[in-house]
N, C-alpha and C positions, 0 to 999 in steps of 0.2 A: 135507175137510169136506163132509160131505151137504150136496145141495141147489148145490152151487158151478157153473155154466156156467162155458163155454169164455170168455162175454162179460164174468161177472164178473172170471175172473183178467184177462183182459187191461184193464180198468178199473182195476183195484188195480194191474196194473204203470204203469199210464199216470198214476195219482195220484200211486205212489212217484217215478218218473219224475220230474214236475214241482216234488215240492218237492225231490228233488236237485238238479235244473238251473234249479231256475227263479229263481233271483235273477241266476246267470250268464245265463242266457237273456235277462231283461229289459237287461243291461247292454248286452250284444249287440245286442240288436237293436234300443236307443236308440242306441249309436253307428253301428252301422250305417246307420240313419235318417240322422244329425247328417252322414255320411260322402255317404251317395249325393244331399244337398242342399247339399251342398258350393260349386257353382259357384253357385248361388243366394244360399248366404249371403255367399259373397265379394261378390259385387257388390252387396249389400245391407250388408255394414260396412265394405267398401274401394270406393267408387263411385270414387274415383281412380285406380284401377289400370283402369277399365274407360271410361273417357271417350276415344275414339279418334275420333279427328277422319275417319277412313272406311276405308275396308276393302283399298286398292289396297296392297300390296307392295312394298319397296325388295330393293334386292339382298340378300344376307345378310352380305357384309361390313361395309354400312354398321352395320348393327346390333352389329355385333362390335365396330367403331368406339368407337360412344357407348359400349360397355359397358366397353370400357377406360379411357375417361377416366374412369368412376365406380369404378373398382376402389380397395378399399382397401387398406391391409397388409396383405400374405399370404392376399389372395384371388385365384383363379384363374377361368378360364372352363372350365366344367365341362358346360354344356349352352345349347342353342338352340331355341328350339320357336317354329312358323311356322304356329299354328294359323290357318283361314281364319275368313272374315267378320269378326264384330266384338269378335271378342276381340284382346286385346293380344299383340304379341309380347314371349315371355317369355325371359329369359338368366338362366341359373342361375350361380353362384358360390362356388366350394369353397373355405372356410377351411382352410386347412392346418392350422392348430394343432389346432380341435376338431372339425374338418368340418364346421362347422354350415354350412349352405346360407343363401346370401340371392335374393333372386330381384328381379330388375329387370325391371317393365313398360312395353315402350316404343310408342307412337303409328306404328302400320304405316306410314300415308305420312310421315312427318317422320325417325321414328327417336329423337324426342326422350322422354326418362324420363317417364315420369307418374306415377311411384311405387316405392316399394321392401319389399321385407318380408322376415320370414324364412318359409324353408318350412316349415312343418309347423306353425306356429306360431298360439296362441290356442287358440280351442274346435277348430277342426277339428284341429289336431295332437294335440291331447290326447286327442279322438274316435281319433285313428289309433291310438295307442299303445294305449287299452283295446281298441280293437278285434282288434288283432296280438297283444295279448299281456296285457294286463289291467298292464301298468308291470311286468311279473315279465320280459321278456324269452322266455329259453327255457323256464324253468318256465311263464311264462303262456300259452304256443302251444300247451302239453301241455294244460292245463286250459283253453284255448277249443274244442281239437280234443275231447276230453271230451264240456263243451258241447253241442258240435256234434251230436256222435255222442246224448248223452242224449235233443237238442229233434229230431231227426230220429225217435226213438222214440218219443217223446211223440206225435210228429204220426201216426203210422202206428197208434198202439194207438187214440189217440184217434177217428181215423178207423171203426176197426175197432168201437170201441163205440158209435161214434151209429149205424153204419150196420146195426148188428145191434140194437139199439135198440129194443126194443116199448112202445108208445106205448100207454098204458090210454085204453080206453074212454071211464072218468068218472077228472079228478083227485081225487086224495085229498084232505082236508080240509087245511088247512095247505100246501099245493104251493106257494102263492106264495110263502109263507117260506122256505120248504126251500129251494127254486130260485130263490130274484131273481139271486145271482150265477151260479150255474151256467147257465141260463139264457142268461144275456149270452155265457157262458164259451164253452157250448155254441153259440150262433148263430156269434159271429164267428169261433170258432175252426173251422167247421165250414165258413164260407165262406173262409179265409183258408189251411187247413192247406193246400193243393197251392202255391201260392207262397211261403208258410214252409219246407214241406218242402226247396222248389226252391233256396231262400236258403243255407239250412243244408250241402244237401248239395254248392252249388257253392263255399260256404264254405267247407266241411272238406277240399277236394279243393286246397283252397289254402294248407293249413295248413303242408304240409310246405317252399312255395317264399315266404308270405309273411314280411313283417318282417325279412329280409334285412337287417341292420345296416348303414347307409354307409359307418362305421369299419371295416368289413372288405374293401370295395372301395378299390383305389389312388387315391391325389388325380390327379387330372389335370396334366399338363405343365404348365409355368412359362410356356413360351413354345413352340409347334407349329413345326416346321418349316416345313410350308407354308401359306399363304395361306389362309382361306376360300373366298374365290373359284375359285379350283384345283383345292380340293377337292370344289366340288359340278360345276364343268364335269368333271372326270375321272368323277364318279358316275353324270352326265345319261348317260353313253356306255352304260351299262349296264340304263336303263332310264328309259320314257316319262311316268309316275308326277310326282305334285306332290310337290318337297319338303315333308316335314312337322315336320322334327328335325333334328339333330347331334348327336351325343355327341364332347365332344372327346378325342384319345389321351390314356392315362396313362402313371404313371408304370410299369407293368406291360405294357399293351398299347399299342405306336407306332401302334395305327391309328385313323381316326376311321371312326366307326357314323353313316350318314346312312339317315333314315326318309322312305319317299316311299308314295302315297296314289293308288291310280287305275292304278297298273303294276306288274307284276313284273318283276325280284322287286322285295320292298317294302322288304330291306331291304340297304342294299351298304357294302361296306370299304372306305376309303380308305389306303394305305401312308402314313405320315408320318415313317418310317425314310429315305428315299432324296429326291433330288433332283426326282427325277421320279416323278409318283404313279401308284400299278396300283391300278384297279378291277378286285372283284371281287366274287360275290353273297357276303354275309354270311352264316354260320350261324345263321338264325333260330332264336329259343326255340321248342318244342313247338306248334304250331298248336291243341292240343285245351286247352291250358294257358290260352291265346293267349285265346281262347272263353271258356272257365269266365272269366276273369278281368274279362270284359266283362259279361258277363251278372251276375256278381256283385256289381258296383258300376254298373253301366249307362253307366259311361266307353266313348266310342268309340261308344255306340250310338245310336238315333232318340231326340231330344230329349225323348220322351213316355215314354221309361224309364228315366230316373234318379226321376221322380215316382213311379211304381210300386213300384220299389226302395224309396223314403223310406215309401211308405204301407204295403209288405209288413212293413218294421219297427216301424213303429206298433202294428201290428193284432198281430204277435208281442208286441211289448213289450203290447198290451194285457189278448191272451190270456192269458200266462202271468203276470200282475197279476193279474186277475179268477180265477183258477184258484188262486190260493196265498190269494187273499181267502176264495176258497169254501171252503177248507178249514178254514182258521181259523173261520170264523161256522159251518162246519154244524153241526145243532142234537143235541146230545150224546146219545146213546142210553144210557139206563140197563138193565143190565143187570138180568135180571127174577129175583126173589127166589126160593128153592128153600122 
């Protein structure tokens, strides 16, 4: 078509673009939101899991301890987490039957329960699920990674059209109507698309390793051969590092996985086959995976970016709202008569 710039098609792809992805988009990046304010809303609908009488460390047996006497039928201890300051320590527990997880948080200097839950469960599990997979499993990680791949083009054409963009002199009569949503569309989206883009792209890079099914991992042992205790003084030999974890062996792999924080390596094996335990450095997952995975939910990082994360999916969920509005209101052109 006569008259068409380079600016125009890329507009009309960036239009098409959004109303293909853009109701996935908005889900997306409301649960993503719901997801990266995670630790905020926990302690705002479970203030008992998070009331710790102070911040000082028991050994990590004791812990093990209390979390036996709470075990119930056909749960197992499956994991240990030794996060610092004033969070709880957490023990995970694997149902054998359906693997559902329960998670026990207990009072760092005492050791005592302050509360139980299941994992993944309420609004943030169900955030998790749309977000992995939209409740479709593997069909739904095809169609986030999609998604992915759509809002990532949306951001880059959209880019491309405001910044080629010639702004008239005098508006036309009617502008304000035309554009009240576009407008909006256009401002936030124009401040937001480089940490959208950044969302998206460290999202879909995750696409192929997230949602990993628990029913496809082994349940953890009945009962460890060795001691807690054993097994982190055989760790400490390997490396200077604060504990931060345990995973404990399953029924697949006899070793136990301990995570430390401030040393290399960060993270080490313990044998739980033998009488006597051998350390040695664990084969960590991918370092670059390691990263993307951080930066994509803001777990692990300065406390001032998981906010970020929550407001970069807002301003997405809001763009591509205001953008599928503007499409539907803009004002119908009549075709002119021969």
């Amino acid at each position: 078509m006569a008259g068409n710039t380079l600016r125009d098609t890329g507009l009309r792809v960036h239009r098409w673009l959004g109303l293909a992805v853009g109701l996935i988009a908005i889900v997306l990046a409301i649960s993503g939101a719901i997801l990266a304010s995670a630790p905020m809303l926990e302690r705002v609908a479970n203030p008992a899991r998070f009331r710790v009488s102070g911040e000082q460390r028991l050994a990590a047996d004791r812990y093990v301890d209390a979390a036996y006497r709470r075990l119930r039928p056909g749960e197992r201890i499956a994991a240990l987490s030794l996060e610092q300051g004033s969070s709880p320590v957490i023990v995970t527990l694997d149902r054998t039957g359906d693997r559902a997880q329960r998670r026990l948080f207990l009072d760092p200097p005492t050791g005592h329960v302050l509360a139980s839950g299941w994992k993944d469960g309420g609004v943030i599990g169900a955030a998790r699920r749309v977000h992995d997979g939209l409740f479709l499993s593997g069909l739904g990680r095809w169609i986030v990674g999609l998604g992915g791949i759509g809002s990532m083009l949306a951001c880059l054409t959209g880019l491309w059209a405001q910044v080629t963009r010639k702004r008239p002199k005098k508006p036309a009569k009617g502008a304000h109507q035309e554009t009240r949503w576009t407008l909006m569309h256009r401002r936030i989206g124009l401040w937001s698309a480089i940490p959208v883009l950044a969302m998206a792209a460290t999202g879909l890079a995750l696409v192929p390793a997230a949602g990993t099914p628990i029913a496809q991992s082994a349940p953890p042992v009945e009962r460890a051969t060795l001691p807690v205790d054993r097994v982190v003084a055989s760790a400490r030999g390997w490396t200077r590092g604060t504990l931060h974890a345990i995973d404990w062996p399953t029924e697949r792999s006899p070793d136990w996985t301990l995570y430390f924080e401030g040393g290399e390596p960060g993270v080490v094996k313990v044998a739980d086959d033998s009488a006597k335990a051998l350390a040695a450095p664990a084969y960590a997952g991918p370092v670059m995976l390691s990263w993307v995975r951080q930066w994509h939910g803001g777990q692990g990082m300065a406390w001032i970016w998981w906010p970020l994360v929550a407001l970069t999916g807002w301003l997405a969920a809001w763009v591509a709202a205001s953008g599928l509005v503007a499409w539907v209101a803009r004002p119908k052109v009549r075709r002119a008569r021969r």
